[in-house]
N, C-alpha and C positions, 0 to 999 in steps of 0.2 A: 594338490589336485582338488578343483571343488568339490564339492558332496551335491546327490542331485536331490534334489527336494522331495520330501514324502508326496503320497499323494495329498494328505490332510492340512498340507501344505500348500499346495496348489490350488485347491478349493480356497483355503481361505483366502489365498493370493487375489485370485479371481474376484473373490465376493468385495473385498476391501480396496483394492486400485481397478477393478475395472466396472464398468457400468453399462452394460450391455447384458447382463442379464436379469432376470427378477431381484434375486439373493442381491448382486451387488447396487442395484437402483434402491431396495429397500432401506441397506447400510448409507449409501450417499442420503437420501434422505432424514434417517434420525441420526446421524452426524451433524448435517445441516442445521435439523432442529437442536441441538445439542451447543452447537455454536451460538447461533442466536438466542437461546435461552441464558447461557453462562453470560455472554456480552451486555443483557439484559440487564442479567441481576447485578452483574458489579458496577455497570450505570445507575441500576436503582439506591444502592448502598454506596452510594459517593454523595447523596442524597442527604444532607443533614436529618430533615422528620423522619423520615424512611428508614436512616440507618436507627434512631434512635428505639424507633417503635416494633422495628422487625431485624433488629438486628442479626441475630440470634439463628432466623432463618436463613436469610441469606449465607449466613457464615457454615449451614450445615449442607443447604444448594453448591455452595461454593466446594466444599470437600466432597461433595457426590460428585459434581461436574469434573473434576478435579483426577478420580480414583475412575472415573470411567473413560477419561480423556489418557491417562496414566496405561490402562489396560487396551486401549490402541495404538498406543506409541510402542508397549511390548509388540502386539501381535504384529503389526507393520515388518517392525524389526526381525521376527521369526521367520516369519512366511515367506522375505524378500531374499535372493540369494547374497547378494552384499548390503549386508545393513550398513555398516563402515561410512561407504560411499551416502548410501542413505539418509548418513545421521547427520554428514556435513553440508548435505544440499539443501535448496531453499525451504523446502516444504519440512525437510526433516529439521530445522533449526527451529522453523515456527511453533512444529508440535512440541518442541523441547520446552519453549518459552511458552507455551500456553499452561504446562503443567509445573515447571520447577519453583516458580514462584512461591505456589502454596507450603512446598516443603522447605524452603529456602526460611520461610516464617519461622519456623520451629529454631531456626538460629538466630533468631536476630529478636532478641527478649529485654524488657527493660523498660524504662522511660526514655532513656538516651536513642533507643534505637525505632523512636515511633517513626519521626518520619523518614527512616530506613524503610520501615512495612509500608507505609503509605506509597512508596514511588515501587514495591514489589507487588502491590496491588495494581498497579497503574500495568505495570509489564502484561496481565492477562489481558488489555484491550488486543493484544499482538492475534490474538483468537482469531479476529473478526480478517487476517492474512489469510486465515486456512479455507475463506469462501472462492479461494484463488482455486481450488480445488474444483469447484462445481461450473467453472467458466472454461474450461478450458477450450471448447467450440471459440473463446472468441480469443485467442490465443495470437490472433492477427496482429490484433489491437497492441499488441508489445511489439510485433514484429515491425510496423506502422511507426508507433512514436519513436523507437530506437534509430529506422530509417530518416526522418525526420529530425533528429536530433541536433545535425550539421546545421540544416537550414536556418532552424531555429534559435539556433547560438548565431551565427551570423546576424539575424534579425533582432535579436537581444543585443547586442553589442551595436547596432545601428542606433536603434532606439534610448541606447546607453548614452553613446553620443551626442544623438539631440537634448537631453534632458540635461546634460550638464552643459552644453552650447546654450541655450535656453534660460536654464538655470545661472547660470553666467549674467547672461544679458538682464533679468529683470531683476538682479544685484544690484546692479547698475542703475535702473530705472526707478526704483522703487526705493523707499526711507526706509531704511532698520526699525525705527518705531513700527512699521506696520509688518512686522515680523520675520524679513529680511536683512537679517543678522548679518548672514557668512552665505557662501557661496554654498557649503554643506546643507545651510538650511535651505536656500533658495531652490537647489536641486530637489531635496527631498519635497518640496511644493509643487515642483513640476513634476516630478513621478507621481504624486496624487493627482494630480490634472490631467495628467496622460493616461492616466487610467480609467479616466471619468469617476473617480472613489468620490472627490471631494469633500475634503472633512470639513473646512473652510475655519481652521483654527488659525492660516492665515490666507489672507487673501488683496491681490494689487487695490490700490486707492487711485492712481495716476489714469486717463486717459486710454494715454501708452501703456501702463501695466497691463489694462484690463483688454486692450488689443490682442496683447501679447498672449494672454489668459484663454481670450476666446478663439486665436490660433493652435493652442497648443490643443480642447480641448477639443474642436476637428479634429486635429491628428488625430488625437486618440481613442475617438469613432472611424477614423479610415485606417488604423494601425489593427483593430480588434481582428480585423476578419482577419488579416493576413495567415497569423500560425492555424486558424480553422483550417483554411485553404491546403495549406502545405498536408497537416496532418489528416484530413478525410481526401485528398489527392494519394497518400503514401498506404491508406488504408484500400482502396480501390484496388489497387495492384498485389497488397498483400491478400487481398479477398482474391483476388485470381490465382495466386501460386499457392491457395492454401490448399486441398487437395492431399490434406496428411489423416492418417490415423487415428484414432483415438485410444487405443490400444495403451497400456501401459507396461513397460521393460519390467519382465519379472526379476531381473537381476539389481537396477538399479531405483527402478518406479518411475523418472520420465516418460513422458507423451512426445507425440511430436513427429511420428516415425511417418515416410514411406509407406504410402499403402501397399506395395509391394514387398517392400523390404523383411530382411530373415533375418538382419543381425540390427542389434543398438547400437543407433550413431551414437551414442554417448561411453557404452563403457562395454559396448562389443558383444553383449549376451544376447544368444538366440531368442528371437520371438516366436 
């Protein structure tokens, strides 16, 4: 049978997943800042001068940011009625990975294992996931691309199409001295073109190539808008049905509910 949570429990609940009142707007705030400071500093110390001149601080920023990010990942965990669930969901993965890094260092010692540390340093950019936290008003925007996602794979696979039709064709057209090699190369020149990227490391010489060239790169000024289209058409409709909560499940910490609703669509505990 569950255990019901203290009061002192509750309050912290409150203060830490919801935002609705002073106590919890003040913690979403220097969590905020907390993020973007740590994100900061290990941007700054990837920094060849930087790391050399202030190494030192950074590394002690780093173990504050660190033990105070550590001492949120507890309290979350207390306060929540299943941490379990918690720990396995998105938000709870991120805080894992914004904090284990640093202690993971304490294992991994040596010459051999430097750039071991180096790519465990890299893992606290995962930080800058936890501002998924402070958006959740636009929580559509997922709902949007996710809906979208069909369309877009359709339109990806069309576009696929043309480029290797295309890419094909001015194989044919064009001399392998002017960098059309292989039919792989000549693709990979037309997805630069359809892009409008153009690196122009290679580029048609022939008439006909450069037809073909200024064909493709209409296309793809009239191909651009297309995925806009789809996804702020998918986000209109998701801005209409959105009308949820903001509220977060004291059981599991999801948002997302039912302004009405008493129970969590997700793992069933009373709101």
């Amino acid at each position: 049978m569950q255990r019901e949570p203290k009061a002192w429990q509750i309050r912290l609940q409150r203060i830490i997943f919801e935002s609705d009142t002073p106590a919890g707007k003040a913690f979403d705030i220097a969590l905020l800042g907390f993020i973007l400071s740590s994100i900061l500093v290990v941007m700054l110390d990837s920094v060849a001068t930087l790391h050399s001149r202030y190494g030192g601080l950074f590394y002690v920023l780093e173990w504050v940011f660190t033990i105070l990010f550590t001492i949120e990942y507890i309290l979350r965990l207390i306060t929540i009625r299943r941490p379990v669930k918690y720990m396995f969901s998105f938000l709870g993965i991120i805080d894992l990975l914004a904090v284990i890094p640093t202690y993971l260092s304490f294992a991994f010692v040596g010459a051999q294992s430097l750039l071991v540390l180096r790519a465990l340093r890299l893992l606290r950019i995962f930080r800058v996931f936890r501002l998924v936290q402070f958006i959740s008003e636009m929580r559509f925007l997922t709902v949007a691309i996710g809906r979208s996602l069909r369309k877009i794979s359709i339109f990806i696979l069309f576009v696929l199409t043309c480029v290797i039709i295309l890419g094909s064709v001015i194989y044919l057209v064009e001399d392998e001295n002017e960098g059309f090699s292989s039919i792989p190369q000549s693709v990979y020149w037309a997805i630069v073109t359809i892009t409008t990227v153009g690196y122009g490391d290679v580029a048609p010489a022939t008439p006909l190539g450069k037809f073909i060239a200024s064909f493709i790169m209409l296309l793809g000024y009239g191909i651009i808008a297309v995925p806009t289209g789809i996804v702020t058409t998918e986000m209109a409709h998701a801005f209409k049905d959105k009308g949820h909560s903001t509220n977060a499940c004291p059981g599991c910490g999801r948002e997302g509910h039912d302004t009405d609703a008493k129970y969590c669509k997700f793992c069933g505990a009373k709101l």
